[in-house]
N, C-alpha and C positions, 0 to 999 in steps of 0.2 A: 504493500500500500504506500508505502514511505518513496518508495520509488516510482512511481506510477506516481505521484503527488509531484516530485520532483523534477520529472521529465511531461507530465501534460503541458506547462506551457509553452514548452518548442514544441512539440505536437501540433498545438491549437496556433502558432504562427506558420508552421510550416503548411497546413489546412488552408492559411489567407495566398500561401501560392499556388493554391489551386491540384495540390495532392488533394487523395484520397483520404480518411481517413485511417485506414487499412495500410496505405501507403507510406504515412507520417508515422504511426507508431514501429512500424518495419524502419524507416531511415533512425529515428532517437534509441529503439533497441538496438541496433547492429551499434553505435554509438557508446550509449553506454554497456555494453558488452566489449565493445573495443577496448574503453578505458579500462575495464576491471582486469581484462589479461596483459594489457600495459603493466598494471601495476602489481600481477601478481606475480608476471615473469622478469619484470625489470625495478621495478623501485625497490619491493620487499628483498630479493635476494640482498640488492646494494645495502640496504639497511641493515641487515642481518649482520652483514661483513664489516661496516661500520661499528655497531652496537660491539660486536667479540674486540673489534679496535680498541675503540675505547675501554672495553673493560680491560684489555690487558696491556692498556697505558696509565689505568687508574694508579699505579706508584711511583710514575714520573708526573703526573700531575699533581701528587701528597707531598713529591719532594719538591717540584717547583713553587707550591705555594707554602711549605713550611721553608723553604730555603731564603725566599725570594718576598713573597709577597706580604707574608706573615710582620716580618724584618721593618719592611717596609710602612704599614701599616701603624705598627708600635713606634716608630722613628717619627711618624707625618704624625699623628692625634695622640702622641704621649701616655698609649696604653697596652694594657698587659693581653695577648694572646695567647692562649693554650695552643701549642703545636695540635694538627691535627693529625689524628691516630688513624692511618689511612687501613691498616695490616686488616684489622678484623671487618671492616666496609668492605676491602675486596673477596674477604672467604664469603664471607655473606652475598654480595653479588653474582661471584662467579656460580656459589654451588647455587643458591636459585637460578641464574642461568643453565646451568647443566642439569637442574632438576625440571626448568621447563622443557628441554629438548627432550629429559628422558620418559617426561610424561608424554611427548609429543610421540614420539618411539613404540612407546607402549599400549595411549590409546591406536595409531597406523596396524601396529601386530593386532591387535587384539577385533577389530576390525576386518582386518584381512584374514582372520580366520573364526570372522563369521557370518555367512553368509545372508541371515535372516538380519543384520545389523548392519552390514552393509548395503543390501537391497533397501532397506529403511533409508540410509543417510541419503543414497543416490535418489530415491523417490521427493525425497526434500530438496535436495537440492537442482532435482527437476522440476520441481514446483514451481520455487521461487521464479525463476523467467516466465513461466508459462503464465501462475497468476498474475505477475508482471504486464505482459503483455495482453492481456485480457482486459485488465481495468484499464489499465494506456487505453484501448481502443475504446472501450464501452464508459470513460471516467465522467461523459456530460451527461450521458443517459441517466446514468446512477443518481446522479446527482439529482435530475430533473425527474428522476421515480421519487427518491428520498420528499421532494418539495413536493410534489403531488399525493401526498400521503400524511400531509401535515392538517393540524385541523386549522379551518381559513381561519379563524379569529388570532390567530397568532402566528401565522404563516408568513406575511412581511414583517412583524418584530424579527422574527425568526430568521427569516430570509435575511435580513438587513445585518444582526448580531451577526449569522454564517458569513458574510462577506466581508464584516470587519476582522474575525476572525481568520477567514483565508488572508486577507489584503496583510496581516501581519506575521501569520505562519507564513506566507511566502516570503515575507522581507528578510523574516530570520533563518528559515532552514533552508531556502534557496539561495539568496542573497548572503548570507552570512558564510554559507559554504562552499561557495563559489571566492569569496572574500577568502575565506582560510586557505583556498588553493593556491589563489594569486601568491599570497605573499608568502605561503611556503616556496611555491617556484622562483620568488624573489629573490630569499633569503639564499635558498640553494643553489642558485646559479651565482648571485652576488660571491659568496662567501667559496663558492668554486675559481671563480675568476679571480679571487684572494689569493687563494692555493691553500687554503683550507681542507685537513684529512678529514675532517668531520662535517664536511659542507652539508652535505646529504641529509646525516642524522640529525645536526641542528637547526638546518632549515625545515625540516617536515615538523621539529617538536615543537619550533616557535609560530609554524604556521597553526598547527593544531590548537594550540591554545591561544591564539588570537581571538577569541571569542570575547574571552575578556579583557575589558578595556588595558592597553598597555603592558600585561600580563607576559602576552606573545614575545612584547620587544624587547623588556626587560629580561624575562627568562635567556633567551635567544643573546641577547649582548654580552651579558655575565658569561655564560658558557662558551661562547665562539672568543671572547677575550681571553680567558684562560686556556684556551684550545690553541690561541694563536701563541698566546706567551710560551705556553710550553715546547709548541712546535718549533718556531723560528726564536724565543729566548730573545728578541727586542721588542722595549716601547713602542716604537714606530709603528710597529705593524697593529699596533688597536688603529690607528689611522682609518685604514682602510675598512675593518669593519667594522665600525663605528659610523662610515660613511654608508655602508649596504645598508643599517638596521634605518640610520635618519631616510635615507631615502624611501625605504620602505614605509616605516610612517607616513613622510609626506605623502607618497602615493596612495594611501591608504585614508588619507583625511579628505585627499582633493580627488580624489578619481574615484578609488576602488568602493568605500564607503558609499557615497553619495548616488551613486550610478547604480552600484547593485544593491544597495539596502535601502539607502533614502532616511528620509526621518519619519516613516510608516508604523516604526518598533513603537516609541515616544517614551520609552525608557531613561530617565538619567544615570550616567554611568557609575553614581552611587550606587543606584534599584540594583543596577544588571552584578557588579560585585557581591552587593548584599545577598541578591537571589541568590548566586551561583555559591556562596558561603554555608545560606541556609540551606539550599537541599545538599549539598557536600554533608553538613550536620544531621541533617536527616536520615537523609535516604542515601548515603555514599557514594560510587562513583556514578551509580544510573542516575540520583538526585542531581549531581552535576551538569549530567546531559540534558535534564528534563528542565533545569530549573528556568533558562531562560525561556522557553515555548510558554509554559505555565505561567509564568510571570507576565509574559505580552499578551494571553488569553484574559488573565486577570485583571490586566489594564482596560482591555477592552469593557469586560464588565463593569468594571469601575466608572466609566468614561459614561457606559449605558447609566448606570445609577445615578450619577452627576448631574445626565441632562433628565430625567424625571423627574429628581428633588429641584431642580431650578424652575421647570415647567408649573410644578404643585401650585393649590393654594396655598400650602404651607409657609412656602418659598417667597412667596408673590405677597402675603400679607405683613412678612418681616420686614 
């Protein structure tokens, strides 16, 4: 459904040039089907090799910043640093790493020898396009059955709350996500033409969590500065990425933002923190995911309840 959401409105543009309907969701599947074996035969593998990098640089970066930056630090603000104990971070990382591979390992055997469990996963994951492509074609019918079953007294509230409701889940889970791709491709090409080892890995993490405000740049600067210090061991070289993250901001204030989100959310970037903090406390890492959609849906309602109480006598007689 999430995809079928995501992909109707090139559907529904490619439709104004006079495609098929049939025709359209045929050209946006081969599409996104395109992308997904992009990224599961070319980005994930790079990522993968990146990630074992880093992990098995993590004690030249403990020495670098107890050697170097720690030093530093205590010398510029006149205060006391504990070295950081790098030894037990890396057994802790590496063997969860080797214990995620070996679960990976384990559930693949354990799968491949059986056969009622495999026919299972493979029927799922024959689903997924098939349902896919179903709603993609049939996604305004559904829509226009759902409203045709509504009772009429509440049918345009209704109608009107669904479109404010669409008008801001588009903003955010199309526009938003489109947004994180941008400026991970940013980041990673930027911080590639650096000559950055880790270009890859910290541009996808900083593109990912561009969700929240500043969150992406900040994470993303911090990590690609010490990736640089340790790599090439001069000042100089924050120069440059220092200059990919600004750029990307700007780009992302005056182009990427504005174009593919708009001010549709009406979130201030307080709310969107707060939210994304609260469902973190809540509901963990899926609360994270959910918190900003549920927050712009709540706004909506909000905004509905605003103009009601303004419209009242209540309203009208204070």
């Amino acid at each position: 459904a999430i995809l079928a959401y995501l992909g109707d409105p090139l559907t529904d543009k490619l439709e104004s040039y006079r495609l098929s309907r049939t025709q359209a969701v045929i050209v946006v599947f081969l599409t996104m089907l395109s992308a997904l074996i992009f990224v599961l035969f070319t980005l994930v593998p790079q990522l993968e090799i990146q990630i074992s990098n880093f992990i098995g640089s993590l004690p030249t970066y403990a020495d670098k910043i107890n050697g170097v930056v720690i030093p530093w630090l205590e010398q510029r603000f006149h205060i006391s640093i504990q070295s950081l104990e790098i030894d037990e971070l890396v057994v802790l990382v590496k063997s969860h790493w080797e214990k995620a591979g070996g679960i990976v390992a384990t559930t693949m055997s354990s799968i491949s020898h059986s056969g009622g469990v495999i026919v299972a996963w493979l029927m799922n994951l024959i689903l997924i396009p098939v349902v896919t492509f179903y709603l993609l074609r049939d996604w305004d019918i559904l829509v226009a059955k759902i409203y045709s079953l509504l009772p009429r007294r509440i049918a345009s509230t209704t109608a009107k709350l669904a479109g404010e409701v669409d008008t801001v889940l588009s903003a955010f889970l199309r526009g938003q996500f489109y947004v994180m791709l941008a400026l991970g491709g940013i980041y990673s090409v930027g911080l590639s033409l650096v000559g950055l080892d880790l270009a890859l890995l910290i541009g996808f993490i900083s593109g990912l969590i561009s969700f929240v405000p500043y969150l992406g740049a900040i994470v993303g600067i911090i990590t690609a500065c010490i990736a640089a210090l340790v790599q090439y061991q001069e000042i100089a070289q924050l120069i440059p990425v220092a200059i990919v993250f600004l750029l990307g901001q700007v780009l992302e204030g005056t182009v990427l933002t504005p174009k593919l989100v708009g001010d549709k959310i009406g979130l201030h970037p307080v709310a969107v923190i707060f939210s994304v903090m609260a469902g973190g406390q809540l509901f963990g890492f899926l609360g994270i995911l959910l918190a900003l959609p549920i927050a712009s849906i709540v706004m909506v309602f909000l905004r509905h309840m605003h103009d009601i109480y303004t419209d009242s006598e209540f309203y009208g007689k204070g």
